[in-house]
Structure formats: C-alpha cells, structure tokens
C-alpha positions in Angstrom: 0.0 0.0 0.0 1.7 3.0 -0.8 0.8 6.7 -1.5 0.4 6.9 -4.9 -2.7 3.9 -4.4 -4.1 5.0 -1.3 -7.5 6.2 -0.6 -8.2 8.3 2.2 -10.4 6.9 5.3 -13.8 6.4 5.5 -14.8 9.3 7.7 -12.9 12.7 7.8 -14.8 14.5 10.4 -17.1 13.7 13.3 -20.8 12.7 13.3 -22.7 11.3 15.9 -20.4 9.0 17.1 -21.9 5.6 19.1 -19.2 6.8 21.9 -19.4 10.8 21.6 -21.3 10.5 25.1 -17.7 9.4 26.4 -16.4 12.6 25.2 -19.1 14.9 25.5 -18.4 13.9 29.4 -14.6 14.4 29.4 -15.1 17.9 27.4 -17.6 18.8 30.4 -14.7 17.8 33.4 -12.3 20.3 31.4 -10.1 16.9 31.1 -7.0 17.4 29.0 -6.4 14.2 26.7 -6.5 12.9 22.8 -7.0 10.0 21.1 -3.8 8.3 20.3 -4.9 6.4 17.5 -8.0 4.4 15.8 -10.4 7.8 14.6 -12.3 5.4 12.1 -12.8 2.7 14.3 -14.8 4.8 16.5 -17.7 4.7 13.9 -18.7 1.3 14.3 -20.8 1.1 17.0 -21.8 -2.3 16.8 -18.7 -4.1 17.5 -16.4 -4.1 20.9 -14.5 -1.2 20.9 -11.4 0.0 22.4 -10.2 3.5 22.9 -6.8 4.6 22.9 -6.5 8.0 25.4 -3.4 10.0 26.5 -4.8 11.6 29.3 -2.7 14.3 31.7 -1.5 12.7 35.0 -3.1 15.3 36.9 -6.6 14.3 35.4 -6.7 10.7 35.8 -8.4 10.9 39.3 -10.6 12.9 37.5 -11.7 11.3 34.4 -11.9 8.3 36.1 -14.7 10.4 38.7 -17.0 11.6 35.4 -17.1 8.2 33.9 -18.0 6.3 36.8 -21.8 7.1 36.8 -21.6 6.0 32.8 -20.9 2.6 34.2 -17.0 2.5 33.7 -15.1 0.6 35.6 -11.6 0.6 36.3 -10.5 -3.3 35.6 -6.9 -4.2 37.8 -4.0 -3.2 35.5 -1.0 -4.5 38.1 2.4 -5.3 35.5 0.9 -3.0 32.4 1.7 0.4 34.2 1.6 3.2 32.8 -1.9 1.5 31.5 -5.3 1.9 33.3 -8.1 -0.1 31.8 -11.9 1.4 31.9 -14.3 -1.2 30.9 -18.1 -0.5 30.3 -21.0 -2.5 28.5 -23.7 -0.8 26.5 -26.4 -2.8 26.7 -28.4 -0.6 24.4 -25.7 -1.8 21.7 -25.0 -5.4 23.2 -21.4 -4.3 23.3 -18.2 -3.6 25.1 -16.5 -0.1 25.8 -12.9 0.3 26.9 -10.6 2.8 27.4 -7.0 2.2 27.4 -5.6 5.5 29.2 -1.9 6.4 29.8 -0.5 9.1 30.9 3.1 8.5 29.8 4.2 7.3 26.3 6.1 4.1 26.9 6.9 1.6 24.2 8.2 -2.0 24.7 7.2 -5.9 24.0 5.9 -7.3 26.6 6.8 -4.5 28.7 6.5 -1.0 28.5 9.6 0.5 29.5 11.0 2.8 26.9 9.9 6.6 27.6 9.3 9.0 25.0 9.3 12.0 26.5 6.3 13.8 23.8 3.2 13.8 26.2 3.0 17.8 27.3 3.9 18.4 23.0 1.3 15.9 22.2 -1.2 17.7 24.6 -0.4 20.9 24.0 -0.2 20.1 19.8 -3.7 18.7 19.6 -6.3 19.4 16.9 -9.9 19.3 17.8 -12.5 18.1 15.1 -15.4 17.2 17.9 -12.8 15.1 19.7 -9.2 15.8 20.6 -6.8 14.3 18.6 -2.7 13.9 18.2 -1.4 16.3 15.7 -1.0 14.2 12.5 3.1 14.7 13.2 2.6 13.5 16.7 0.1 10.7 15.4 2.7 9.5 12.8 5.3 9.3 15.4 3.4 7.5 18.2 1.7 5.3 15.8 5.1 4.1 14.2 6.6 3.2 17.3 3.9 1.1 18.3 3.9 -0.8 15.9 7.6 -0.7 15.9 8.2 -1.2 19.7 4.6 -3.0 20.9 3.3 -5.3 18.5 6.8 -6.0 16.4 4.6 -6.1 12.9 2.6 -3.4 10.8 -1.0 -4.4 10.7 -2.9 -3.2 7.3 -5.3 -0.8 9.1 -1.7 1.0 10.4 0.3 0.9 7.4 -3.0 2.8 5.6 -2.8 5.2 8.4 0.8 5.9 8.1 0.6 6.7 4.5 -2.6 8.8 5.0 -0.9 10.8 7.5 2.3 10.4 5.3 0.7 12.0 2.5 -1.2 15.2 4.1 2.0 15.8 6.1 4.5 16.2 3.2 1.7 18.7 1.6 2.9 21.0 4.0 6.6 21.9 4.4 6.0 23.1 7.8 4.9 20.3 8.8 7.3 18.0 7.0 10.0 19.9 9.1 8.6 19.1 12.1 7.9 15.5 11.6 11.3 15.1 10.3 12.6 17.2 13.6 10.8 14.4 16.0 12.1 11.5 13.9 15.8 12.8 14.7 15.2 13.7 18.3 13.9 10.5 19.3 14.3 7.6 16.3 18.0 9.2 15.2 20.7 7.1 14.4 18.9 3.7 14.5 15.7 5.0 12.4 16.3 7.9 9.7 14.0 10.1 7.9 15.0 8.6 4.8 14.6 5.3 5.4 10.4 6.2 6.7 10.0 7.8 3.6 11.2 5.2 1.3 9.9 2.5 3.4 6.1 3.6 2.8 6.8 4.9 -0.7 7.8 1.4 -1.8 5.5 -0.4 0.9 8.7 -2.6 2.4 8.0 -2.5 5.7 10.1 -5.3 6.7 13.2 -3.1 5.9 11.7 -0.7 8.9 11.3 -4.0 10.7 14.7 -4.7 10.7 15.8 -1.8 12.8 13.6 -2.5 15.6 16.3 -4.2 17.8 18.7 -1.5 17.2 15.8 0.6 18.3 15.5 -0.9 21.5 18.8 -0.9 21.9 19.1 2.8 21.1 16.4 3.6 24.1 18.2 0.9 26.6 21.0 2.9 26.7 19.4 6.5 27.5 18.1 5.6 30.8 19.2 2.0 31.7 18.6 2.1 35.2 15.1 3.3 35.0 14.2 0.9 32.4 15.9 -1.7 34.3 13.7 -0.4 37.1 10.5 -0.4 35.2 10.8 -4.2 34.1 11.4 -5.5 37.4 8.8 -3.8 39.0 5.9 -5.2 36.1 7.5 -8.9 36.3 7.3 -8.9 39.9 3.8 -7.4 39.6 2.4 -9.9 36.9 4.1 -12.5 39.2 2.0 -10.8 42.3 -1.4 -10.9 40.6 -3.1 -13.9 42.2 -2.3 -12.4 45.2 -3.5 -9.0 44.2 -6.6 -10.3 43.4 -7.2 -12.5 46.2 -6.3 -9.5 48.5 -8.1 -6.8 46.4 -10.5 -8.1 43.9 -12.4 -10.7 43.6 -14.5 -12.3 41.1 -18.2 -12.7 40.6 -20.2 -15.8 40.6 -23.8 -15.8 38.7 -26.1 -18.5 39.3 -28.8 -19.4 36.3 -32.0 -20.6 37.2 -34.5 -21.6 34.9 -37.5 -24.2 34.0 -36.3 -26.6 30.9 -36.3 -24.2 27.5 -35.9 -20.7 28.9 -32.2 -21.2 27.6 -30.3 -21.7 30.4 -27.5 -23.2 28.4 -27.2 -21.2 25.4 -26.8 -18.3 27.7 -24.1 -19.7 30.0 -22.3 -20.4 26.6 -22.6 -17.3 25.7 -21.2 -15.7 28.6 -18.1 -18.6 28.8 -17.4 -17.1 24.9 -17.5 -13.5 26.1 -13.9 -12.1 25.8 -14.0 -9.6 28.3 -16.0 -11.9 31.2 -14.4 -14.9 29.8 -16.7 -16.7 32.7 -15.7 -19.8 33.9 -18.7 -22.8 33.4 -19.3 -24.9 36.3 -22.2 -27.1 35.6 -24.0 -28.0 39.3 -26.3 -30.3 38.5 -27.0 -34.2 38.4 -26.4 -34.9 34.8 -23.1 -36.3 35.0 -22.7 -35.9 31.6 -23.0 -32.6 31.6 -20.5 -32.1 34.0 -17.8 -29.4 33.3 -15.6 -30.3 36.0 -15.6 -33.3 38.7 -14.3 -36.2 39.4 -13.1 -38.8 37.0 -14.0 -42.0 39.0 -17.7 -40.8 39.8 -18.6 -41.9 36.3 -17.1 -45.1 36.2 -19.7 -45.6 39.7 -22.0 -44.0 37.8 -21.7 -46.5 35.1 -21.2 -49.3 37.7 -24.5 -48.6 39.5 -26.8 -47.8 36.0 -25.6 -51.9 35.1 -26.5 -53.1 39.1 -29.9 -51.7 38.6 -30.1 -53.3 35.0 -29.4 -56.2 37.1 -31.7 -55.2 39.6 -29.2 -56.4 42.1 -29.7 -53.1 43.8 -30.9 -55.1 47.5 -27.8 -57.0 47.2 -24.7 -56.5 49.6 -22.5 -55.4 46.3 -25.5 -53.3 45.2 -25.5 -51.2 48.6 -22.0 -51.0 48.7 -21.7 -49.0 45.2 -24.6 -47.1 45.7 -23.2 -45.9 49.2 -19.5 -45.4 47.3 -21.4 -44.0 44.7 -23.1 -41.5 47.1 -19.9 -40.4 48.9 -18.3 -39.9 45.6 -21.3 -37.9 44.4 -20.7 -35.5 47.7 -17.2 -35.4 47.5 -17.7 -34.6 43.6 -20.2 -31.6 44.5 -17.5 -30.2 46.9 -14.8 -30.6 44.5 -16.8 -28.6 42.1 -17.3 -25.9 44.8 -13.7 -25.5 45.6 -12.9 -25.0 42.0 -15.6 -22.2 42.1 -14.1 -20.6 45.0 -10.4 -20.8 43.5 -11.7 -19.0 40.2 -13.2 -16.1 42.7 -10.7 -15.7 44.6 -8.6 -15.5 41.4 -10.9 -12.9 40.0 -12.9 -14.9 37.8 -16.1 -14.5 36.9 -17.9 -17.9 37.6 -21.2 -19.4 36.2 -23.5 -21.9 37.9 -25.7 -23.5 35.4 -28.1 -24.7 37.9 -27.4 -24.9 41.4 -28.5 -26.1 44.4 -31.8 -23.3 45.0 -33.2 -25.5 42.3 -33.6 -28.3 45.2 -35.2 -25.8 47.0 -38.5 -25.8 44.9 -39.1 -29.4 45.4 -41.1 -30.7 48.8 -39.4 -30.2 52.1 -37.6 -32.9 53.5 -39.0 -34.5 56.4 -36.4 -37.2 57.4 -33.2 -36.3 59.3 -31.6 -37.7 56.9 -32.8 -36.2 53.9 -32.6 -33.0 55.7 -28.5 -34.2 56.5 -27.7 -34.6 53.1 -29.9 -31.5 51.9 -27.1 -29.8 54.4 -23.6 -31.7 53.3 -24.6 -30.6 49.3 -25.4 -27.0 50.3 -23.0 -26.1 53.4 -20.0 -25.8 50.7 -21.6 -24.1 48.2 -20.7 -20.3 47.7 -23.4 -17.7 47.9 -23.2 -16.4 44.4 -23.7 -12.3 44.0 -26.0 -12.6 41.6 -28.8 -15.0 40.5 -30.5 -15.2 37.6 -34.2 -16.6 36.8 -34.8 -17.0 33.2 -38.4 -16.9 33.1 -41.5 -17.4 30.0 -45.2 -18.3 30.2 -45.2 -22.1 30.2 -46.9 -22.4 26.8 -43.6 -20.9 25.1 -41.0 -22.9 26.6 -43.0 -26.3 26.3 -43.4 -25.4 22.7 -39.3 -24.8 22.6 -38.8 -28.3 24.7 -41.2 -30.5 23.9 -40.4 -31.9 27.4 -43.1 -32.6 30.5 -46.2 -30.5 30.4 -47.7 -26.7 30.3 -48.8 -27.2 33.8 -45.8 -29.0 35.3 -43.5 -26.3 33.7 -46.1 -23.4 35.1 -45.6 -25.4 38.9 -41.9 -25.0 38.5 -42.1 -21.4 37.6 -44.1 -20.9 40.5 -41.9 -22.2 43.0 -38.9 -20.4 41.1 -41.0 -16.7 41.7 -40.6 -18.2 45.6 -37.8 -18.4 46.2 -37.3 -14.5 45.7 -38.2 -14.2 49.2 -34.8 -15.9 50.4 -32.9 -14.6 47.6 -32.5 -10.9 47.7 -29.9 -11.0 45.1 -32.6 -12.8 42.3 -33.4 -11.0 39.5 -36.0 -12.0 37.3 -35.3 -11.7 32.9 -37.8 -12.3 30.6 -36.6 -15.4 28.0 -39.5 -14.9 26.2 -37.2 -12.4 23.8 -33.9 -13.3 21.6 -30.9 -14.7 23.0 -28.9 -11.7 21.9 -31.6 -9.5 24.1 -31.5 -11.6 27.3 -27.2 -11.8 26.9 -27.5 -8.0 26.8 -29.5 -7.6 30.1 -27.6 -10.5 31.8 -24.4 -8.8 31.2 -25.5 -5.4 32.4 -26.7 -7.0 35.7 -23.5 -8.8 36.0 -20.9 -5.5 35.2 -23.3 -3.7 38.1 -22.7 -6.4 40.4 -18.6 -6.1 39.7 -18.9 -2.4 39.7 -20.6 -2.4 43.4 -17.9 -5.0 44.7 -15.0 -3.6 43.1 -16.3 0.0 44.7 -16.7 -2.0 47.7 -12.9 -3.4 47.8 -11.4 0.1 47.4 -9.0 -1.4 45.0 
C-alpha cells in the first residue's frame, strides 16, 4: 500500500459517534487528553470497541470520577503500568467499551519501558475536530513506534494510516520539518527520515522492521537504570497478581436458574465465549454428563450402579456398597466442584452456575433427618453467588421450545422459582421470552453492576 494507491479513510470528520457520550463527558470535566490512535474505528458502533487515550497525570483521578456514573469501571492493571483499563458495557448496543488510558508514552514488548518524552507536545499540539486528537506529526510518530516497539509487525489498518498521515503531512513543508525534527530527536541514528519515507513509498515495511532491535537498543542505553527499574517492578507485579486479586479483587459468581427451554444453556455459553467476562462454566447439577468439571472415578460408579440396577441387584450386599460409594463420591464430587468455584473467585474470575442447588429448593421439604442431613452436606459448601438469575416465560412458550413434560408441570416449576425470591434478595427476574442476543445483553448489564458495586466496595 503505498501513497500513490491510497485512498483516504472512511470518515474525515465527526458525526454522531456511538461513543461521543464518552467525550461529551470528558469535554464537560475540562479533562485534557487525545485520542492516540484508531479515529475510524470509532464509527462502528456495533462491535467491541477499544479506545486509545493520553490523558494528563493530573486528570486521571478525575476522568476516572466523570465516567463512573456511565458505568466504567476501572479493571486491575497490576504489570501494564503506565496503562489503566476502563471497561463498560452498552447494553443498548449489546457491546463492550474500553478505554485504554496512559498518561506517559512508553513503548516496549511485553513490557512498557521505553519513555518518550512527547506527552505535554502531544497535549499541548492537539487538533480538535469534535474530539481531541494527536497532531497528525505527533500521530505518525506515536503510531510508528507502536507498531515498531509494541506489537513487532505493521497491521494493514496502520500501514494505511501511516501513508494517509504520510501523504497530508508532506503537503505541508512546515509540517514535514517538524515530523522530520521528532524522527531525529527521538528515532536518530537507528531509524532515519530517509529510510520512513522510502519504506512507505515502496511499501517494504520489513526493511523498517529490521531496525527495531537496534531501536531498543538505542532507548536501553538513554536511561538504563530506570528501564531496568520499570521491568522488574511489572515482572514482579504480573508474578504478584493472584495475590492482588485474592487481597483486592475478587470475582463474581452468577447463578442461572430456569424451568427446561428458557435457555439456560445457550446463555451460560454465551457468557463462557465473552472475551471480556471470559466466565468460567461450572455445571452444578445431576447430569453427569453434563459435567464441566468433577471427578473422573464418579462416572465409572455411575456406570457401575446404572448396570446393578439393570441387574436389579440393587438389595444385594454389592449393590448397597456401590450405591453408598457412589453417594460419597457424588458428595465429594459436589465439593470438589465448589472448591474450583471458590479458587476462580478468589482468582478474580467471573464464575457461572448452570443450575445450582436453590433448584432443590422448589421441590417438597424434607422430612427425614436424613434427607434433611444430606440437603445440608450438598449446600454447606456451596458459595453464595452475587448474583442469581431466573430465566423466566409463560409455560406455553418454553413447552413449545422443549417439547419436554407438560404446560402445567413447567407453570408449577415457575411458580416455586418466583418463591424463592423471598430468600434470595440477590434474584433477578429476565424475561426469556425475547432473543438470546436481548437476554445476553441484560444478563451482562446486571452482571458488570454487580462487579462495579464489589469492586467499589474493595477500594482497590
């Protein structure tokens, strides 16, 4: 892709962006920042979106105070200084938000230690075209050195942004000078204005490529100690991060709830497949076959005891002694599966119970100690999950989805569902009468206010 080829971007100047309500908010605060890269991206308002910010250090606090009531949350970032991650989702768009804010330009792969010391130029350069943006000098710069320095490669989307900003920069001879002035102050002798010119004139980028080490090398040596300093100080932190997270933050679990065909399953897939909950699944009910994790040997019992009963040697001595293994290893299977829950928690995870033990809890009360005992050993272990969800639809609809049971015995087990809101403060109730993509949307939302109130909470 070179100059002579290229065609300019799809949109020049702003309209109503999906994400001008993230601006509109910072322009209100009087926060001083601008978009590092990825102006075109911000127009598609359908996909997950991420936002590139240089923010000023003394408006951090700040920006992160304005965006709060908009439902941003600031995700832990411990090892990717000088990063801070915001993350919101817009339910009204099904999507995610995030901002990716720094308040120091630092280059590096995996870790950012090189400083380039542009931000108060890049702040104080900045053109305004409804948003606050780099300087296209300032853009060029930045933008080459990430791809340089960060990712090691020049993505197709970056190589046509180079040679657009290329293109309108050498119109002007000014500007020119002063694109070529930054090169030599902080690329000179490893990466010379000639060689950027002829590298996107004659699209070789591998020859630019090729001077990344010496690039690195280049920046090592200016301050060695610091950047010595910097890289310790991440490794030790991405080393410290379980910790962190068991001391500061932890996850969220979400139990789903729901009569057969409201879609219990085809939502906790969805939210497992989410890249930014990327939810662990823990299936919690009987079906060992539907088990996401357990216990190996509990379905060769399993097995074992479905061939006894064949058999019906179920009165016999070996029939009661592999039923009563088969029962300890069903208990011990249950609290194996609620330790793994409470390791992904503690870990920071988001965890998802597809079913759980509240669906017991709709059935008759039992009577006999020992029904009542073993009611007790499966639900002692069990952690209280922040949030749980009842996927509910008039019985006609989901018997029509199933085919399973009956209209009435599918309306009795809504009923005792709607019940057990009176010992569950934490239920919420979502209609799965509507698309999948509708009831992911709201089951999201409810699960990012959840983290928001905890992570508030933790004063991390």
């Amino acid at each position: 892709m070179t100059i002579d080829t290229l065609t300019q971007p799809e949109h020049q100047v702003t309209g109503t962006l999906p994400v001008q309500f993230v601006f509109d908010e910072l322009h209100r605060a009087g926060i001083r920042y601008a978009l590092l890269r990825g102006f075109d991206e911000l127009f598609h308002g359908s996909d997950d979106l991420e936002i590139d910010l240089l923010v000023h250090p003394d408006d951090v606090a700040k920006l992160n105070n304005c965006l709060a009531p908009k439902g941003f949350v600031e995700t832990p970032a411990w090892g990717h200084a000088p990063h801070r991650f915001l993350l919101a989702f817009r339910r009204d768009f099904g999507h995610w938000l995030k901002l990716d804010v720094v308040a120091d330009l630092r280059y590096g792969r995996p870790i950012r230690k090189y400083q380039v010391d542009l931000r108060e130029q890049c702040l104080e350069g900045r053109r305004f075209d409804g948003i606050y943006q780099l300087s296209q000098e300032h853009e060029f710069l930045t933008l080459l050195l990430h791809c340089l320095l960060d990712k090691g490669r020049f993505d197709d989307k970056h190589k046509k942004q180079l040679c657009f900003l290329l293109q309108n920069i050498q119109r002007g001879a000014q500007s020119a000078d002063v694109l070529r002035e930054l090169v030599v102050s902080h690329m000179h002798p490893a990466v010379d204005w000639e060689l950027i010119v002829k590298t996107v004139e004659t699209d070789d980028w591998d020859q630019l490529l090729k001077k990344e080490q010496a690039l690195r090398r280049q920046f090592g040596r200016k301050s060695p100690v610091r950047n010595l300093a910097r890289s310790w100080k991440a490794r030790f932190m991405l080393r410290m991060r379980p910790v962190l997270f068991g001391l500061f933050r932890h996850g969220v679990s979400v139990a789903l709830l729901a009569p057969d065909g409201a879609g219990k399953s085809t939502l906790a897939g969805s939210l497992v497949r989410d890249k930014k909950l990327r939810a662990r699944l823990i299936y919690m009910g009987t079906n060992p076959e539907a088990r996401t994790v357990g216990l190996p040997l509990l379905t060769t019992m399993n097995d074992l005891e479905k061939r006894i009963r064949k058999q019906e040697r179920r009165k016999t001595v070996a029939g009661r002694l592999v039923r009563a293994t088969n029962f300890v290893l069903t208990l011990l299977d249950h609290w194996y599966r609620c330790l793994v829950a409470k390791y992904n928690l503690v870990r920071g995870r988001f965890v998802v119970f597809d079913r759980f033990v509240y669906d017991a809890w709709i059935q008759k009360r039992n009577k006999t100690p020992w029904k009542r005992l073993r009611r007790f050993l499966f639900d002692a272990p069990c952690p209280t999950p922040d949030l749980v969800i009842l996927l509910d639809a008039p019985g006609v609809l989901l018997f029509e989805r199933k085919g399973e049971h009956s209209v009435e015995w599918i309306e009795q087990q809504r009923a005792g569902y709607h019940q057990l809101k009176q010992l569950l403060p934490q239920m919420r109730v979502v209609d799965a009468s509507r698309t999948a993509v509708q009831v992911r949307a709201e089951v999201i939302s409810l699960i990012w206010q959840i983290y928001d109130r905890k992570s508030r909470g933790s004063g991390s």
